[in-house]
N, C-alpha and C positions, 0 to 999 in steps of 0.2 A: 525428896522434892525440894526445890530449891525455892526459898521464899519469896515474895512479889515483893519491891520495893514502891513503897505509895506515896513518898514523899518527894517533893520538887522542892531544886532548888531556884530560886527566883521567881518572878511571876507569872503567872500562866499564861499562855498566847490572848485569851479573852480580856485579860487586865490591861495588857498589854495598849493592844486595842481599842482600849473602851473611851479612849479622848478620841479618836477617829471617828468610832461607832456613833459616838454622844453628837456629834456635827451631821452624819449621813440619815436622809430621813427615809420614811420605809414611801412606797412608791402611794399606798395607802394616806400616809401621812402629809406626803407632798400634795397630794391631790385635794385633803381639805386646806391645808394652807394656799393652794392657790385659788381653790373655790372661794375662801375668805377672804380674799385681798382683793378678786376680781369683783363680788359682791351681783353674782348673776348666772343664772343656769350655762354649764357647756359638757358638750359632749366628750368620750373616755377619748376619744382623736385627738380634739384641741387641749383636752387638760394635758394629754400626758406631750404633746407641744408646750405646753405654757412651761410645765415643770421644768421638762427642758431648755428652752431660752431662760426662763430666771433662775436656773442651777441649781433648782433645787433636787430632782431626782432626773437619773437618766437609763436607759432599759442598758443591760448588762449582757446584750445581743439577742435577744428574746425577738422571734418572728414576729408574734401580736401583741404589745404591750397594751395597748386600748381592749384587745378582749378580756386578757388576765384580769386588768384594772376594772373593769364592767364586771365581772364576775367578782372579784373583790368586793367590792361597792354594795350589790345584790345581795353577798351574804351576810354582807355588814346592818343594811336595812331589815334584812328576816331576823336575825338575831336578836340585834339589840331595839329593832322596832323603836320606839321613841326617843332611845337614849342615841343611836345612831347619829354619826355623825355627817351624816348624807341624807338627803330625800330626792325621792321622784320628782322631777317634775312637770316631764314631758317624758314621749317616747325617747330612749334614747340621750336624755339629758338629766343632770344633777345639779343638782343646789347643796349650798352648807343651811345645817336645819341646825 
């Protein structure tokens, strides 16, 4: 048998990377940033709008981005419950908590 060779030389594509990655925010991420600068309940529609006019995340051809982001959101609150960085606040709407 012919031995695996496990060593690279130079730096792996993730290192690479990782000044791009370090600027790109997760769509999760953008959405409390914009929840916190707007300073007021809005819905997965106009966040994932806002995110996009201020640059900060944009959907990567994804049919529903407002549902993804609403289901994101939902599991964010059942989980981490208080430490959550989302609350309800209405049907349909979010606040930064």
């Amino acid at each position: 048998m012919a031995a695996s060779k496990s060593s690279k030389k130079g730096k792996s594509k993730k290192t690479k990377e990782a000044g791009a990655e370090a600027k790109k925010l997760s769509a999760m991420d953008a959405a409390a940033k914009v929840l916190a600068e707007t300073g007021q309940p809005m819905s997965c529609k106009e966040m994932i709008e806002a995110m996009a006019q201020k640059g900060h995340w944009s959907s990567p051809g994804g049919k529903t981005p407002a549902s993804t982001l609403y289901s994101g959101i939902i599991k964010e609150i059942s989980t981490k419950g208080k430490e959550s960085r989302f609350k309800k606040t209405d049907r349909g709407r979010f606040a930064r908590s």
